[in-house]
C-alpha positions as CSV (number, residue, x, y, z in Angstrom):
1,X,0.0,0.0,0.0
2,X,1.3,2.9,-0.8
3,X,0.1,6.7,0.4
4,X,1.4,10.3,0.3
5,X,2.0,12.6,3.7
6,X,1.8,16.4,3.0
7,X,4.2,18.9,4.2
8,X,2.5,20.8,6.9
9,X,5.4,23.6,7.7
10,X,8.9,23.6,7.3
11,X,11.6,24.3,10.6
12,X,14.0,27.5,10.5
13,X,16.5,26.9,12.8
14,X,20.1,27.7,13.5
15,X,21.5,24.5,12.3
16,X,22.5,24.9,8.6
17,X,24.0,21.5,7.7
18,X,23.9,18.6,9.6
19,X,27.2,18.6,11.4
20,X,27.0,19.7,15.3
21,X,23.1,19.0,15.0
22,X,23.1,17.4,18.6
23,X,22.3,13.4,18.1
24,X,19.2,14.2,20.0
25,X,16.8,16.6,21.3
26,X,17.1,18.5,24.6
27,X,20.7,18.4,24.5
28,X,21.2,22.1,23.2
29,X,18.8,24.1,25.4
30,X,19.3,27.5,23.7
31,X,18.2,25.9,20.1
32,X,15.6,27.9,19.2
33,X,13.5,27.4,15.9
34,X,10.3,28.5,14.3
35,X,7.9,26.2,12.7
36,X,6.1,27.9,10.0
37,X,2.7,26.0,9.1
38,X,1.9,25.8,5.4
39,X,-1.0,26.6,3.3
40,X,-4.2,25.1,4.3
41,X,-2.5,24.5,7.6
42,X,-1.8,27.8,8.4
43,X,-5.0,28.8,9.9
44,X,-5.1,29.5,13.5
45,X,-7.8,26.3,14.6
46,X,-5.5,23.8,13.7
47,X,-3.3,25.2,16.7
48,X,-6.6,26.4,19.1
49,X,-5.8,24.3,22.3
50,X,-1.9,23.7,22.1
51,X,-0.5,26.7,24.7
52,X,-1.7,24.2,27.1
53,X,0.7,21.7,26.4
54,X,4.5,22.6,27.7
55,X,6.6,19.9,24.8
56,X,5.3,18.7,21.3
57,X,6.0,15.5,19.7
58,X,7.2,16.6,16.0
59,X,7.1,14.1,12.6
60,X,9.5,14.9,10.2
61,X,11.3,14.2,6.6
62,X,14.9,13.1,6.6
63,X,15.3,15.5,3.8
64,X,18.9,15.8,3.3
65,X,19.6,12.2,3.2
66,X,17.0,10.5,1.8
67,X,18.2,10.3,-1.9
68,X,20.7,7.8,0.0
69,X,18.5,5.0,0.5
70,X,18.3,2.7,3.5
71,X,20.2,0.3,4.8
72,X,19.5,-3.0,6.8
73,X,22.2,-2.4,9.5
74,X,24.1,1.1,11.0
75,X,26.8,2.0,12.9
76,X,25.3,3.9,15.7
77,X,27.8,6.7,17.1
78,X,26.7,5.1,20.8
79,X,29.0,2.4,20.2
80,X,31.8,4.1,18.7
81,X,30.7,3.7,15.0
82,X,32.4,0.4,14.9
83,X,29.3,-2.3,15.6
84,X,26.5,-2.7,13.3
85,X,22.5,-3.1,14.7
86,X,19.7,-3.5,13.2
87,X,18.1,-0.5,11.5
88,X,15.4,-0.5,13.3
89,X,17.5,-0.7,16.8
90,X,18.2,2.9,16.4
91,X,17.6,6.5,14.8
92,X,19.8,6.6,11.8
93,X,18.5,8.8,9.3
94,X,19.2,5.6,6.6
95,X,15.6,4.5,7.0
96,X,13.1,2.6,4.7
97,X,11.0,5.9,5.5
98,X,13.1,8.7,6.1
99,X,11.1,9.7,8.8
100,X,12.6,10.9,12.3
101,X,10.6,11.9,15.8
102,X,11.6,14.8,17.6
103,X,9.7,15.9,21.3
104,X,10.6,19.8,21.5
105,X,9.7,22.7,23.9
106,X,6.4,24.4,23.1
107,X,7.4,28.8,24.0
108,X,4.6,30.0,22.5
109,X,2.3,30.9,19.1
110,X,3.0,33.8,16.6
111,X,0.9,35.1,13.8
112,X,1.6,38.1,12.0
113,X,1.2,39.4,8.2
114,X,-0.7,36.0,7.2
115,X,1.5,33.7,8.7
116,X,1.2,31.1,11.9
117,X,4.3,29.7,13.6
118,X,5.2,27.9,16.4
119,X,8.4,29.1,18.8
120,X,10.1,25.7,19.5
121,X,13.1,25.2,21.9
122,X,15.8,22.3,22.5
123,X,16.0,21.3,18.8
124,X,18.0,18.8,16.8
125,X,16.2,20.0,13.7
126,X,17.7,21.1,10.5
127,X,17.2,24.5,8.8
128,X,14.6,23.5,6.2
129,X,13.3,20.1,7.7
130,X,9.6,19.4,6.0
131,X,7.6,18.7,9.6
132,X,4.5,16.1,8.4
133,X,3.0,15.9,12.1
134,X,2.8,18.3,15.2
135,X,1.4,15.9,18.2
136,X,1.2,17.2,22.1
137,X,3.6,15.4,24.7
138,X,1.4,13.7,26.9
139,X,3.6,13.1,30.4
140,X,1.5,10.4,31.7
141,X,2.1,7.9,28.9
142,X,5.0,9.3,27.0
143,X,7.5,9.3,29.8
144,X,8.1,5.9,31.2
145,X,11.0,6.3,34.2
146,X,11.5,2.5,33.8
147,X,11.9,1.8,30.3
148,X,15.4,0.3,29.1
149,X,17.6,2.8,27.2
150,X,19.6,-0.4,25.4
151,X,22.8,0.7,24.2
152,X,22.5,4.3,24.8
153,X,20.6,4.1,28.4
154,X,22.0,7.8,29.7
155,X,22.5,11.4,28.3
156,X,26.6,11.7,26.9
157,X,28.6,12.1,29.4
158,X,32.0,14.0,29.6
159,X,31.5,17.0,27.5
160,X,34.0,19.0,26.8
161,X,34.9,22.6,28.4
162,X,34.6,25.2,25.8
163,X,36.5,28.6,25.3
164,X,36.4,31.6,23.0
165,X,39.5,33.0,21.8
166,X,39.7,37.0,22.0
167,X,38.8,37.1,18.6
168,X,35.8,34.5,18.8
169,X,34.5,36.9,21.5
170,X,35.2,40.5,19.7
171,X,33.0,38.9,17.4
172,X,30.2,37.7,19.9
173,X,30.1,41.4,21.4
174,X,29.5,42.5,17.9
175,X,26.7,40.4,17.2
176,X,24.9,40.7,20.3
177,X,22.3,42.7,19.2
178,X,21.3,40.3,16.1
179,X,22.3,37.0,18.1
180,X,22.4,37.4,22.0
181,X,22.1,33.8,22.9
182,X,25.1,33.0,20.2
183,X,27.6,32.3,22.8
184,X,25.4,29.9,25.0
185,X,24.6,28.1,21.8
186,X,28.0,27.9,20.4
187,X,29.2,26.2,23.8
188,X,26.2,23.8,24.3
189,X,26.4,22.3,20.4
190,X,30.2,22.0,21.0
191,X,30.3,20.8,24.3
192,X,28.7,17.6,22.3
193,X,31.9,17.4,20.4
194,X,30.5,17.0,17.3
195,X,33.2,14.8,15.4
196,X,33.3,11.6,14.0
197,X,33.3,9.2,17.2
198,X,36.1,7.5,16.0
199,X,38.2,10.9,16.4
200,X,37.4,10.5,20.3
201,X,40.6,9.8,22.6
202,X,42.9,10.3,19.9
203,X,45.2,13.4,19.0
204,X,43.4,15.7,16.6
205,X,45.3,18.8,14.8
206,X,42.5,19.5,12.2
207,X,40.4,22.6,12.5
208,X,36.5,22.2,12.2
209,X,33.7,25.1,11.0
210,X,30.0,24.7,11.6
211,X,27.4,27.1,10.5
212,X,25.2,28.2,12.3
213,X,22.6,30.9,11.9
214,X,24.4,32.7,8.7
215,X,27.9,32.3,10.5
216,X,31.0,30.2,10.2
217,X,32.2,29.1,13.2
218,X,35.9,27.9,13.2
219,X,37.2,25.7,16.3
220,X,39.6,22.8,17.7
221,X,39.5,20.0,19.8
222,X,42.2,18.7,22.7
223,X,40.2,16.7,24.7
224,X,39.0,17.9,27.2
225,X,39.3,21.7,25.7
226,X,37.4,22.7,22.9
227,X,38.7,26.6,21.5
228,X,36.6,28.5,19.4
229,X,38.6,30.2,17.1
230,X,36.4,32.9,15.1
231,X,33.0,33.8,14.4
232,X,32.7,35.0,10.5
233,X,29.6,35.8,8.2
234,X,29.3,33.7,5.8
């Protein structure tokens, strides 16, 4: 049987490629994103009742990866990217469906000059990323304290300490007015270390950039230090 889903907004967030998107929600606090709703979506009963609800449950569209295909096994980064499991024994985005689930914070409705958006926080969502469902996170039945984690049964543990070069933070002072939470958000993505896992433990020269927001962000890793290097426009 086969069936189509319809785009029913699309995410703007600060994440512009997928590198330093955290692995999973929650883990970046200061991610903030819209969610724009999409004609015939965009009227403002499909939303009448949500402000009661404190976290969503968001359906999305693996959109940059898809073209890829699926495959039967992965290498989740939990286990060092070494040991294959089952597809379906974790979240890789190589899926039959490219479909991924995402629970976010709820801050609040907006609605101006036609449009209807959501203010979402604690993302792990591309810039761009075609939402097909908006549910509300029911605490009752959706958190279960005594459900088994498997091979990822805790939060990551030992991030890394992260510091701004004199440079980096000339540049954060200058953009405090367009981006004042750019600093918290630079050191909570990083903190993840967002490199391959098998560069973890090991001596690492190479400098990374991530982009985020319409900046480049250049830094380096020696475990346990990360050092951001400079903030550019892109």
């Amino acid at each position: 049987m086969k069936f189509e889903i319809d785009t029913l907004g699309v995410i703007h967030s600060p994440y512009k490629e997928k590198f330093a998107i955290p692995r999973q929600p929650g883990l970046v606090k200061s991610a903030r994103a819209r969610l724009e709703l999409l004609p015939p979506y965009d009227q403002p009963d499909v939303l009448r009742g949500i402000e009661q609800f404190s976290h969503l449950w968001l359906s999305f569209v693996f959109h940059q990866t898809m073209a890829q295909g699926w495959h039967p096994t992965v290498r989740p980064p939990r286990l060092g990217g070494n040991e294959r499991v089952g597809v379906f024994a974790t979240r890789s985005t190589f899926r039959p469906n490219p479909l991924g689930l995402s629970v976010v914070e709820l801050l609040g409705v907006g609605r101006a000059r036609g449009k209807l958006w959501l203010e979402l926080g604690a993302v792990d969502l591309l810039d761009g990323t075609p939402i097909v469902d908006i549910k509300p996170y029911i605490p009752y039945a959706d958190s279960l304290p005594d459900a088994r984690g498997g091979f990822a049964p805790d939060a990551p543990q030992g991030l890394l300490s992260v510091h701004f070069t004199e440079q980096a933070r000339a540049a954060l002072s200058a953009l405090q007015q367009v981006h004042p939470e750019l600093e918290t958000l630079i050191a909570e993505v990083l903190a993840q270390d967002p490199r391959p896992t098998y560069k973890r433990g090991k001596a690492d020269e190479k400098l990374y950039g991530v982009r985020l927001f319409d900046l480049e962000v250049r830094f380096r890793i020696t475990e346990p230090e990360c050092e951001v290097l400079s903030i550019e426009a892109i």
